[in-house]
C-alpha positions in Angstrom: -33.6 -25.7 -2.0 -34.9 -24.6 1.2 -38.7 -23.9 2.5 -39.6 -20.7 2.1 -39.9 -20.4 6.3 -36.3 -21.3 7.0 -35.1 -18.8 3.7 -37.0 -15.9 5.6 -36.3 -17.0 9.0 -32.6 -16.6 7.9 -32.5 -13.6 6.0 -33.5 -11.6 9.1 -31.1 -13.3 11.2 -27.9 -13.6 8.8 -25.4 -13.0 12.0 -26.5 -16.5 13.4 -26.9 -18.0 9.7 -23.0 -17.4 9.7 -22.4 -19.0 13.1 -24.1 -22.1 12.4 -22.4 -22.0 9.1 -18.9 -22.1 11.0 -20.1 -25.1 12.8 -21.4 -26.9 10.3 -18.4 -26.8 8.1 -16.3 -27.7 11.3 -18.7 -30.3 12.3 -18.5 -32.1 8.8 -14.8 -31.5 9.2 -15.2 -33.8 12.1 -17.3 -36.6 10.6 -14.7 -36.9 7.6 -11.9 -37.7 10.3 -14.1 -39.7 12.0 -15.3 -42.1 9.2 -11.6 -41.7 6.9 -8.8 -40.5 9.0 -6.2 -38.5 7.2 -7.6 -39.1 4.1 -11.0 -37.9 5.3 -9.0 -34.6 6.0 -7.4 -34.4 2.7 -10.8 -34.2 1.1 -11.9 -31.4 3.0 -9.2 -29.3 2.1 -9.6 -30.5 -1.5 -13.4 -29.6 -1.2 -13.1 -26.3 0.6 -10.6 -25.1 -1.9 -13.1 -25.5 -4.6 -15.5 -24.2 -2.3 -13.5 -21.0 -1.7 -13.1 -20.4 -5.3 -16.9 -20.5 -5.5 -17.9 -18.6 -2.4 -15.0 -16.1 -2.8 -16.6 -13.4 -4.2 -20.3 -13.5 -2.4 -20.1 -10.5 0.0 -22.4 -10.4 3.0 -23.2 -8.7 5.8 -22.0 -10.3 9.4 -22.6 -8.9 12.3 -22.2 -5.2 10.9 -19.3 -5.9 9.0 -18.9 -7.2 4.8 -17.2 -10.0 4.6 -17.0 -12.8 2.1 -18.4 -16.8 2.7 -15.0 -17.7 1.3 -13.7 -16.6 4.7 -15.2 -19.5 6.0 -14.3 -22.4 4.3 -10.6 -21.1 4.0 -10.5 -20.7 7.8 -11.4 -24.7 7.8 -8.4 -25.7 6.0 -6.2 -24.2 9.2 -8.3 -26.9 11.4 -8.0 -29.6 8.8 -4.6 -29.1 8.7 -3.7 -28.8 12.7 -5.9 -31.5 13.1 -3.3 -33.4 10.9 -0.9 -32.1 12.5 -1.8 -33.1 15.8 -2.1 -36.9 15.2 0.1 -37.4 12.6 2.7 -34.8 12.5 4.4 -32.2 10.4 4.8 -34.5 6.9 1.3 -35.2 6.7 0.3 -32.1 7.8 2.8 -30.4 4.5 1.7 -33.1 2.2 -2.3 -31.8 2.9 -0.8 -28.4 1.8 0.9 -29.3 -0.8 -2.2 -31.3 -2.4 -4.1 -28.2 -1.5 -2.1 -26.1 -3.6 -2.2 -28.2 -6.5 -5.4 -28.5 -6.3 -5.7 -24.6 -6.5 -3.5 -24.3 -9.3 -5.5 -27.1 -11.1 -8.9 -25.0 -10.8 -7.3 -21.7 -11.9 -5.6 -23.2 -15.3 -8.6 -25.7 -15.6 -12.0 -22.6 -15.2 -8.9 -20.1 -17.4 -9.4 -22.6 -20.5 -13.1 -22.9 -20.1 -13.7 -19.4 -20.7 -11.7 -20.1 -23.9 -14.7 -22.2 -24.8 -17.3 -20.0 -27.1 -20.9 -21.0 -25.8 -23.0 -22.8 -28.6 -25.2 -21.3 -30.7 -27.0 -24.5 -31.9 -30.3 -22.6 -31.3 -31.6 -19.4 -29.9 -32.2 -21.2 -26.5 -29.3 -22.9 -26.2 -27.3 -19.9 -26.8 -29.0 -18.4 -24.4 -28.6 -20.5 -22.0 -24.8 -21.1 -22.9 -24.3 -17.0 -23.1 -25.7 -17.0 -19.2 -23.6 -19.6 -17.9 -20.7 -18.3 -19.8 -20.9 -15.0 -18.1 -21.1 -16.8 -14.6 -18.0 -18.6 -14.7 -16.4 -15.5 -16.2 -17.6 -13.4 -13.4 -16.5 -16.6 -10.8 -13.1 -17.6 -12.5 -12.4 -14.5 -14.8 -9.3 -14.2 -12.5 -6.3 -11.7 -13.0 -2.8 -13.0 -12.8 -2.2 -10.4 -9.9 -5.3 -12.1 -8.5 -3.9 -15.9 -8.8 -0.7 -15.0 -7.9 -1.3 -13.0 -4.5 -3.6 -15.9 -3.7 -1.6 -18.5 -4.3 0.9 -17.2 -2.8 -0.7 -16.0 0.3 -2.3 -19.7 0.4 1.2 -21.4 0.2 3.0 -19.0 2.7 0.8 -19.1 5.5 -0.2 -22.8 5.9 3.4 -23.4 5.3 4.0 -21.2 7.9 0.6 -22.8 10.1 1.9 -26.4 10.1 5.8 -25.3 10.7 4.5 -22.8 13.8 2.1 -25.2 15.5 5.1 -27.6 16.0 7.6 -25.2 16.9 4.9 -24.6 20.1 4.3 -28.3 20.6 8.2 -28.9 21.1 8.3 -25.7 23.1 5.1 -27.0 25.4 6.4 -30.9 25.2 2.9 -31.2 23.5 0.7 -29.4 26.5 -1.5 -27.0 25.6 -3.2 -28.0 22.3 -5.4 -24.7 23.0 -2.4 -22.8 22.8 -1.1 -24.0 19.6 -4.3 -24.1 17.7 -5.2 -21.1 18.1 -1.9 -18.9 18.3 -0.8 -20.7 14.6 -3.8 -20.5 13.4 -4.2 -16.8 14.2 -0.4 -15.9 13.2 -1.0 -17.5 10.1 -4.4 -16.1 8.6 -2.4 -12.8 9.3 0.3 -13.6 7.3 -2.2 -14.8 4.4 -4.7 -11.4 4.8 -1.5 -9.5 4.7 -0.2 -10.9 1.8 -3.4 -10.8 -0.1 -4.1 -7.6 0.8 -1.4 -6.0 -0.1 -0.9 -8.2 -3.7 -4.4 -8.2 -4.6 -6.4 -5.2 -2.7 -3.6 -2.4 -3.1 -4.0 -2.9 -6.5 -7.3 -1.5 -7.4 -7.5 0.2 -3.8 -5.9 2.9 -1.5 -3.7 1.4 1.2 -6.2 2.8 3.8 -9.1 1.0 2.1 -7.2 -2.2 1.8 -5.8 -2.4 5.2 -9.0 -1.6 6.5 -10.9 -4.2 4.3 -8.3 -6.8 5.7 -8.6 -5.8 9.0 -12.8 -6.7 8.8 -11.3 -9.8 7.3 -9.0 -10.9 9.9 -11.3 -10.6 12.8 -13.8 -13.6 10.9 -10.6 -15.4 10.8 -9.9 -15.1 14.4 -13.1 -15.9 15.5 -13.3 -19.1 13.4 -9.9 -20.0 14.8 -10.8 -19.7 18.2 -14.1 -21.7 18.1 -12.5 -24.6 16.3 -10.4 -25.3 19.4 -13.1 -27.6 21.6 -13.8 -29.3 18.0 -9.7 -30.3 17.9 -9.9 -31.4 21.3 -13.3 -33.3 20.4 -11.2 -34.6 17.7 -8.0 -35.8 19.4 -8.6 -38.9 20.9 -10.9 -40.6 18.4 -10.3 -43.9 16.5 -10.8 -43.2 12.6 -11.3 -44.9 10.1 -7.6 -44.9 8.7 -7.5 -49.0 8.7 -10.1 -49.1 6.8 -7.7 -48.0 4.1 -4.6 -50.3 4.6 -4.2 -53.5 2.9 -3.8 -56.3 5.1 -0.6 -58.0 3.0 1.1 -54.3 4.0 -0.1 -54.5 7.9 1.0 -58.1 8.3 4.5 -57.0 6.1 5.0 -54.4 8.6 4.3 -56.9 11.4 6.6 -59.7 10.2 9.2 -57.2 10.1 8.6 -56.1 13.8 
């Protein structure tokens, strides 16, 4: 997809590959909002759930340490989410969470039945072409329930737990200090959800040392994507969207008659 200059250029520098990677997927974040509003948002939690799913299980190498691109995107749905949260409150904030869940659930049931699919053997190339893609989603979505249920779960618990702490600090702060909320839920949270999936999923097929050290490699990604999203939330705050865009004018002049 890329020139071959840029694939080299970035293959020696992966470190900054992952930085720009960070703000490109918070920079999109950004132009969603910008053109849709809330609903904007709600895509880009649908999209970097799928995306997660995908990206999950590509390990890399960041700055020294393994880590997995799905570390990323999942770190974006915190943002998406606060950014709902701080312009139009806790119940759309939940509802994005809730829809991100289902969502979740929807790709694990729907990529568990495809692999019940047999791939063709209509001819010698096209079983062989069915036979390799068949093996890629099984290696992608082969999922085991202890996998789908610590993640799930882990996903559930902490943005529950993200969208119920940032407002517990914006009552505390009488809404000062967006800096302070952002990033102290943010960075509560994605504990809560590495401990959780570390301890469901990791302890499983790995020593506690292992797991808790392969967490702890995780967590500090998390942190730093949770700390450079806060100048894109205050980018973010005061912007018109495009959320009329989706209203229909009988309900705005309803709602005005009734004022």
């Amino acid at each position: 997809m890329f020139p071959a200059a840029v694939s080299d250029f970035f293959t020696a520098n992966q470190s900054l590959l992952w930085v720009l990677t960070v703000c490109l997927d918070l920079s999109l974040t950004l132009l969603m909002f910008r053109l849709f509003g809330k609903q904007g948002l709600y895509a880009v939690i649908c999209l970097n759930v799928l995306l997660c799913n995908l990206q999950g299980p590509k390990l890399t190498t960041v700055f020294g340490m393994p880590t997995s691109l799905g570390v990323i995107l999942y770190s974006g749905i915190y943002f998406a989410t606060d950014l709902l949260s701080e312009r139009y409150g806790k119940r759309e904030a939940n509802r994005a969470v809730r829809i991100g869940f289902c969502v979740s659930v929807f790709v694990v049931v729907f990529m568990a039945i495809s692999l019940l699919f047999e791939p063709t053997e209509a001819s010698a190339e096209a079983n062989a072409l069915a036979v390799d893609a068949h093996e890629a989603l099984t290696f992608l979505f082969g999922y085991t329930p202890r996998f789908v249920f610590g993640s799930l779960v882990a996903y559930i618990v902490s943005q529950s737990h993200d969208v119920w702490f940032f407002h517990w600090i914006k009552d505390r702060t009488h809404g000062r200090h967006l800096w302070f909320r952002n990033t102290l839920s943010t960075t509560v949270s994605q504990a809560i959800d590495t401990a959780i999936y570390s301890l469901v999923v990791w302890w499983a097929v790995l020593d506690l040392p292992t797991a808790i050290q392969l967490a702890g490699v995780k967590y500090v990604f998390k942190f730093v994507v949770a700390v450079v999203d806060t100048p894109f939330i205050y980018w973010a705050r005061s912007w018109g969207t495009g959320d009329n865009d989706w209203q229909d004018p009988a309900d705005v002049a309803n709602r005005e008659d009734q004022t």
